[in-house]
N, C-alpha and C positions, 0 to 999 in steps of 0.2 A: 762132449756132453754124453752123460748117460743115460741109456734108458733102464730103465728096474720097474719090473711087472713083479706086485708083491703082494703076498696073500697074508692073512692072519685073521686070526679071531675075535671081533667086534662085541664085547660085552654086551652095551645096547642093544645090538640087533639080537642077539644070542646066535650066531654066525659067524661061519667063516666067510671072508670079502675078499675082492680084489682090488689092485688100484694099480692105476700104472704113476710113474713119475719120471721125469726128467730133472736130472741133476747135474749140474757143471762137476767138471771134472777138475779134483786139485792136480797139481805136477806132482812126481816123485819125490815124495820126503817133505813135502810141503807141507803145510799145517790149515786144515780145511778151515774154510773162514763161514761164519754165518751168512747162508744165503738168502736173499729174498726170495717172496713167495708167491706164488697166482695159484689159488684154489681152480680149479679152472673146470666147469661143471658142464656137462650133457644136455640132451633136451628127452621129450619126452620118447618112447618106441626107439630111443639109443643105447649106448654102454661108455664104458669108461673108455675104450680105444678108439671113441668117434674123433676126437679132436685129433688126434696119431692119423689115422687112418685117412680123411676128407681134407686136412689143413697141412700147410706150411708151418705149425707152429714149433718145431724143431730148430726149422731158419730162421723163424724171429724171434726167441725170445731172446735176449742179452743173457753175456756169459755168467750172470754172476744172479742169475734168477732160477731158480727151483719153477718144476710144476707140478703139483698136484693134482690127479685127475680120480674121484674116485665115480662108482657106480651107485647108483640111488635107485635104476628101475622106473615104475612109473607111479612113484609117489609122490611126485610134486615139493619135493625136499620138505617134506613134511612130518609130522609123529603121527601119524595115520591110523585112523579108528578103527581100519582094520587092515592093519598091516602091522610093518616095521618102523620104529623110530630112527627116521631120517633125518630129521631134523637135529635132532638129539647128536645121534652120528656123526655129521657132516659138520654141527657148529661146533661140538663142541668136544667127542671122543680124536674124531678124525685127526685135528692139529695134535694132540697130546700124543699120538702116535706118532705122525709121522717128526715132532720134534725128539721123540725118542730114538727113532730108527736113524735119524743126517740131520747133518750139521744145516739146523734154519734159523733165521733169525726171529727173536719175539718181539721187535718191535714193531707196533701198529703202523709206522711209516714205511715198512719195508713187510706189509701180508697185504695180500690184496685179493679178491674174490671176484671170479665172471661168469658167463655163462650164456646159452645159447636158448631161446623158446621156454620152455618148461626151466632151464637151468640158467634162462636169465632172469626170469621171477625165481629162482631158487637163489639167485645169488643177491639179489633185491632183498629179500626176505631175511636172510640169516645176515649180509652186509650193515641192514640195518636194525635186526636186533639184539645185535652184536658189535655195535659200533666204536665201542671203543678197543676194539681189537684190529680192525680193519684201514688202508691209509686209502682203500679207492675201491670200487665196486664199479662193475662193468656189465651191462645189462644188454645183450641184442635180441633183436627179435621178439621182444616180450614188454607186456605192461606188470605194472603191479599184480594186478589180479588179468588171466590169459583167457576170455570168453572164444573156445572153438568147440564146434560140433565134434571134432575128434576125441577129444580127451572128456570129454561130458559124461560117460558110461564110467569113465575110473571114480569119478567124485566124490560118489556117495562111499565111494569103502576107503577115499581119502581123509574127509573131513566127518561124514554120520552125519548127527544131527545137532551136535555139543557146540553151544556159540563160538563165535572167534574173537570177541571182543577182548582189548588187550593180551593175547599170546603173539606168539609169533605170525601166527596169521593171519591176524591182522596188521599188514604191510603200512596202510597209512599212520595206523595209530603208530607204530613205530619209527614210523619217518618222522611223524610231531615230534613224540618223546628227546630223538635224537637232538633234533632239531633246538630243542626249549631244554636242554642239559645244560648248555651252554660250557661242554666240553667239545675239543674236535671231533668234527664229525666227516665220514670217509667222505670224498671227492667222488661225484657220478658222472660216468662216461653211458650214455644212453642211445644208443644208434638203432633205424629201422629201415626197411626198406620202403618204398614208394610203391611197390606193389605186392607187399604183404598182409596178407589177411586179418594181422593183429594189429597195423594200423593206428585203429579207432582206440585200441587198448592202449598201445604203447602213448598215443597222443592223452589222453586221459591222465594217464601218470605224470605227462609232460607240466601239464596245466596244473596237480595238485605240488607238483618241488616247486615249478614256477612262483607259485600263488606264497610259499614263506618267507616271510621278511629277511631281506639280508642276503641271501643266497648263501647257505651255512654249508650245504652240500657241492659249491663250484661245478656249479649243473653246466655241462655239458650234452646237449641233445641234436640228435646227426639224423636227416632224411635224407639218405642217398637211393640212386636207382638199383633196384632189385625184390627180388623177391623171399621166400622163405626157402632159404637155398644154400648150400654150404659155398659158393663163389662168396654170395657178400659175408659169408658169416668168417670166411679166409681173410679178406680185406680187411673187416672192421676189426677181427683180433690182431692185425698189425698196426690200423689206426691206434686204437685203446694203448697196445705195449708202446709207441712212439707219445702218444697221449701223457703217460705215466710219467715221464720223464722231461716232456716238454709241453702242461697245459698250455 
C-alpha cells in the first residue's frame, strides 16, 4: 500500500491543497487495475492526516480499495458564504482530480464516502446530493444537521443568511429527492456512540431515513458504547469497511 501526500491547485478554491491517499500497490510490470474508492472525510478543528494519524485505517482497508482523504478546515463541507467552496471541491473537483492522478474506478458501486462529526454530515450531505455517484455513505458521530456549542461561532461565516432550501444543504430535502428518483440510491451505514453528545442529532436523522417507504437507503443504524472519541471512531471505520462488503 501506498501512501502519497499530494498538493496541487484547486480551481474552485483558487488554491493550492493537500490530500493524503492511500493506494494499493500493483506488482512489477503489472497493469494497474481500477480501484475502488472511500472518500474518507475529517471532522471539524482536524486536517487531512487525522484518519493516518488516530486510526488503523491503513490495516483495514482491503487491498484493492483507494482512499482519499482530503482537507476541508472548518467549513462544514460546504460553499460557504464566507469562505471557500467546499462543497463544490470535495463533490465534485476533488474525484475529477484524483481520477486524473491513479488509476480508480467510476463506477458508483465501487466510490463510496464517510466521515467522522462534521465530516460525517459532510459525507451525508454531498452522499446524497450526489447520489447517483456514490454505492454507500458512511456517517459516524453525526446527524444530518450537528447542533454543538462548539462549532456554533463558525456558522454564520458558513452558511450567512441565504436559505437552504433545495441546495445541498439542505440534507433532508436531498435524502427525499434521492429517495423518490426511483434510481439506486447509496446504502447508509450510520453509527453513534452511547455517550456522545450528538446523540439527539444523530437519532433525529435516524427517525427521518426510517420514516421512507421501502427502505431505498439499506439504513443501517449502530448505538454502540463510546463516546466522541477516535477509539469508536477506529472501530466503527472497520465495522463500515466489513459492512461494505457484507451488509
Amino acid at each position: 500500500m501506498a501512501l502519497i501526500n499530494i498538493g496541487f491547485f484547486s480551481d474552485v478554491l483558487g488554491m493550492c491543497v493537500d490530500c493524503c491517499v492511500l493506494l494499493p500497490q500493483t506488482a512489477e510490470g503489472g497493469q494497474p487495475a481500477a480501484r475502488r474508492t472511500l472518500y474518507l472525510l475529517h471532522g471539524a478543528f482536524g486536517g487531512n492526516a487525522d484518519w493516518l494519524r488516530y486510526t488503523n485505517v491503513e490495516r483495514y482497508i482491503p487491498h484493492d480499495m483507494a482512499v482519499v482523504m482530503p482537507a476541508a478546515h472548518m467549513s462544514c463541507y460546504a460553499d460557504m458564504a464566507h469562505g471557500g467552496r467546499y462543497f463544490s471541491y470535495i463533490a465534485d473537483e476533488l474525484p475529477e482530480k484524483m481520477h486524473a492522478f491513479f488509476p480508480l474506478s467510476d463506477r458508483r458501486e465501487d466510490t463510496f464516502i464517510a466521515g467522522l462529526s462534521m465530516g460525517g454530515m459532510g459525507a451525508l450531505k454531498i452522499g446524497l446530493a450526489r447520489f447517483e455517484r456514490f454505492g454507500a455513505i458512511g456517517c459516524f458521530s453525526a446527524g444530518a444537521y450537528n447542533d454543538v456549542p462548539a462549532i456554533r461561532d463558525f456558522l454564520p461565516l458558513v452558511y450567512g443568511s441565504s436559505p437552504q432550501d433545495g441546495t445541498p444543504e439542505d440534507i433532508y430535502g436531498s435524502l427525499r429527492r434521492a429517495a423518490a428518483s426511483g434510481k439506486p440510491c447509496p446504502r447508509i451505514y450510520h453509527a453513534i456512540g452511547t455517550e456522545d453528545a450528538l446523540l439527539c442529532c444523530a437519532r433525529d436523522t435516524r427517525d427521518v431515513i426510517r420514516a421512507l417507504p421501502g427502505d431505498p437507503f439499506g439504513y443501517t443504524y449502530v448505538e454502540a458504547p463510546g463516546g466522541h472519541q477516535w477509539d469508536f471512531w477506529d472501530a466503527q471505520l472497520r465495522c463500515f469497511l466489513t459492512w461494505l462488503d457484507h451488509p
